[in-house]
C-alpha positions in Angstrom: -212.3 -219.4 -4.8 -215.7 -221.1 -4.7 -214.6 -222.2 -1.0 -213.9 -218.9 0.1 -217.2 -217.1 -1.7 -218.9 -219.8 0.3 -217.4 -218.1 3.4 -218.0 -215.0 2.8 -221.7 -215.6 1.6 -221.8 -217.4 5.5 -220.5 -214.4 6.9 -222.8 -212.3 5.9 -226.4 -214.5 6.5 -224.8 -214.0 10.3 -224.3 -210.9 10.5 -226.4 -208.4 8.4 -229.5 -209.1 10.2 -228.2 -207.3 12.5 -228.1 -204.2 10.6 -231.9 -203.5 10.0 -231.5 -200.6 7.4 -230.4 -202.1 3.9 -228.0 -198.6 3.7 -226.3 -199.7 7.0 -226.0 -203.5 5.4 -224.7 -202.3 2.0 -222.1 -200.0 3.9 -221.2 -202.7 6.5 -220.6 -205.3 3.8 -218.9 -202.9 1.3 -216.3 -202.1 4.1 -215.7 -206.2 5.3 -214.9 -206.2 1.6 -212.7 -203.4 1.4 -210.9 -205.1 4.3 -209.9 -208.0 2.9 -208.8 -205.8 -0.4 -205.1 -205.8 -0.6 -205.0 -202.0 0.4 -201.9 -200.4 1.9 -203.7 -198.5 5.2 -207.1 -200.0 6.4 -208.9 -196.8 7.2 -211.6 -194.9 5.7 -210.7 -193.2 2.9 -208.6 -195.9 1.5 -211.5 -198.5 1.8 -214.1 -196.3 0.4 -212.0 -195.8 -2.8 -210.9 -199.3 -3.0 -215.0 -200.2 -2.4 -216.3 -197.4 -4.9 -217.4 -194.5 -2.5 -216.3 -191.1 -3.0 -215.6 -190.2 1.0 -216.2 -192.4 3.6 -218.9 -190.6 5.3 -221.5 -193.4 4.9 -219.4 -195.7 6.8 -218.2 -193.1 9.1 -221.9 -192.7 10.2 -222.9 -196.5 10.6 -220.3 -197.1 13.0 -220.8 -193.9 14.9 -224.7 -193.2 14.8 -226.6 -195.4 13.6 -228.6 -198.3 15.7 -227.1 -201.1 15.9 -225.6 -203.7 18.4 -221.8 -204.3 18.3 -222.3 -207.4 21.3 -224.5 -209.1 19.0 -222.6 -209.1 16.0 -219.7 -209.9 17.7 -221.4 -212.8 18.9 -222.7 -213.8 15.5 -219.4 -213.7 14.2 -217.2 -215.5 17.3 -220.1 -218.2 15.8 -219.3 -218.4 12.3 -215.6 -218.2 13.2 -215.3 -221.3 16.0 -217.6 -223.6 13.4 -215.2 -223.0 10.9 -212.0 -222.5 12.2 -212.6 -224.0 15.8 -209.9 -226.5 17.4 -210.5 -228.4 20.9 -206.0 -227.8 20.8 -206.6 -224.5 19.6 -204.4 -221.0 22.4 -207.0 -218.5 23.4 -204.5 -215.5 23.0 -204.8 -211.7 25.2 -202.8 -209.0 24.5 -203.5 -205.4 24.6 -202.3 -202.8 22.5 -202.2 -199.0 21.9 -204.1 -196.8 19.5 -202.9 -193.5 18.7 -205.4 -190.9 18.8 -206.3 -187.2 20.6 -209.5 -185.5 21.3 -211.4 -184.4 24.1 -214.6 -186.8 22.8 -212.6 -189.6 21.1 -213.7 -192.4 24.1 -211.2 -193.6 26.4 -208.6 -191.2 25.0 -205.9 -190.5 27.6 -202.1 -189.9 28.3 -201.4 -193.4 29.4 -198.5 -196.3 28.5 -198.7 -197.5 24.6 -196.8 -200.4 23.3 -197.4 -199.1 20.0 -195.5 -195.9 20.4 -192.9 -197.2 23.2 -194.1 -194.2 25.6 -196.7 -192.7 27.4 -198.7 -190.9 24.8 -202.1 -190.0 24.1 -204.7 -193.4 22.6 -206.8 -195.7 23.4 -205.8 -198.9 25.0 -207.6 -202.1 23.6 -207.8 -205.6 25.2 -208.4 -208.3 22.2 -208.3 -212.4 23.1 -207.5 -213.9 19.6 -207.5 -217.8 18.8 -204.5 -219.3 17.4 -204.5 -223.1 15.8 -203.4 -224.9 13.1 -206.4 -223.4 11.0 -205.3 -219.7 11.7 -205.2 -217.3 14.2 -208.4 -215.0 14.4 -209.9 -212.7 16.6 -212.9 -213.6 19.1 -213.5 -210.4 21.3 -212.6 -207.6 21.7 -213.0 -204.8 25.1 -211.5 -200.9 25.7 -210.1 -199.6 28.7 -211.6 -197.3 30.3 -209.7 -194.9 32.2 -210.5 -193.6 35.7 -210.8 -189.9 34.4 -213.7 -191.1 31.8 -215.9 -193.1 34.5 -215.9 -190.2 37.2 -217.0 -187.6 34.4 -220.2 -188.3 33.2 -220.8 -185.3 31.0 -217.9 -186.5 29.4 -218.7 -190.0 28.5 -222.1 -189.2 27.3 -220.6 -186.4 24.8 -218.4 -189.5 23.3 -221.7 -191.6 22.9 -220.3 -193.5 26.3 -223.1 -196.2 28.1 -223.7 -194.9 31.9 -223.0 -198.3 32.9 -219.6 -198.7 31.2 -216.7 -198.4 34.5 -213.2 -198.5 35.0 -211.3 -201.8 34.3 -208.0 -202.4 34.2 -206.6 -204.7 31.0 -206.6 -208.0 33.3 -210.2 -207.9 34.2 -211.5 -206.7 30.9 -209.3 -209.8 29.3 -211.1 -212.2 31.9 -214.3 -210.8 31.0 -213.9 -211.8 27.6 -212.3 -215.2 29.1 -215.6 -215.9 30.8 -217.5 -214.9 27.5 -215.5 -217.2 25.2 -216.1 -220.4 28.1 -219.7 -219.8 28.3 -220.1 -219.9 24.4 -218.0 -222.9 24.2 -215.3 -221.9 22.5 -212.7 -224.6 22.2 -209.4 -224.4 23.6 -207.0 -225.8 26.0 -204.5 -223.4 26.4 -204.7 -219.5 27.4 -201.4 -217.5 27.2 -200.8 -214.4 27.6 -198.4 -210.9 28.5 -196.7 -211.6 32.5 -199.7 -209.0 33.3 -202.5 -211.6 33.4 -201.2 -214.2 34.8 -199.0 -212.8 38.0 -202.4 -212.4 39.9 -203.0 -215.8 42.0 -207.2 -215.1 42.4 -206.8 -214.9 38.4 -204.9 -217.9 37.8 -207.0 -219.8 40.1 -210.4 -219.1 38.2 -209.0 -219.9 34.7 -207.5 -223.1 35.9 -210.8 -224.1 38.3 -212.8 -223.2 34.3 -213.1 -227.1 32.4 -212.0 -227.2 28.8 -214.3 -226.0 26.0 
């Protein structure tokens, strides 16, 4: 227990300072808590009961309006995770996976092919490279496709709070963007594995294997 409050209390000088309104970095910390709570369905009204919040409202608003950069805490965290659960043997781990969701301004939302509901349906599509070693498999990055009907409508994307600069990507280049991330931080590994999709391109296989070892 003291090993893990140790952890936690590690976690947290990383990342809060990221958060400069202490509302946003009780919120923030409350939910990493919730989390980690043995609760059935991770979403936001289970957490905020679970955490002591009557609705979820507060959280709702720090991840969807207030200021605050998602790349560096992301960063921050891929930090505290490699010094403590880093391997030079450890897999670097893509896969994509489906999120169920409609709405007109729910980002990325389109009819497109979802593992998670074995058809085409409506949901997001998101690209995560994990870490798996003998200390535990954890996730480093993470990216969202963005399809082609987003990127040519403008009004759209900056109704769903969408950066101009964000394009279209399909799953293999976001997963070697987040490949090229995780060699310039030095993340160890020596293996990458992944779905037939990322490996079947040549130009693909050639970078990752022209990369040296972390």
């Amino acid at each position: 227990m003291q090993t893990w409050a140790l952890w936690l209390t590690e976690v947290e000088r990383r990342i809060m300072p990221h958060f400069s309104r202490s509302e946003a970095r009780r919120r923030v910390w409350a939910s990493l808590r919730g989390l980690l709570r043995p609760v059935e369905r991770k979403n936001g009204w289970p957490i905020a009961a679970v955490v002591g919040d009557a609705t979820p409202y507060g959280l709702q608003h720090v991840l969807g309006r207030a200021q605050w950069d998602a790349e560096e805490v992301r960063t921050a965290l891929r930090t505290s995770v490699v010094a403590s659960l880093g391997e030079p043997h450890a897999v670097r781990v893509i896969d994509a996976t489906g999120l169920l969701k409609k709405g007109r301004y729910s980002a990325g939302v389109a009819r497109q092919e979802s593992g998670t509901a074995g058809r085409v349906e409506h949901g997001h599509i998101g690209v995560f490279l994990t870490s798996a070693s003998t200390q535990g498999h954890v996730v480093l990055d993470r990216e969202r496709s963005l399809p082609q009907e987003w990127t040519t409508d403008t009004e759209r994307c900056a109704g769903a709070g969408m950066p101009p600069e964000r394009t279209c990507a399909t799953t293999p280049q976001l997963a070697q963007q987040m490949l090229e991330r995780a060699f310039d931080a030095r993340v160890p590994a020596t293996w990458v594995a992944g779905e037939r999709v990322y490996g079947e391109n040549r130009a693909r296989r050639d970078w990752l294997e022209g990369r040296p070892h972390a």
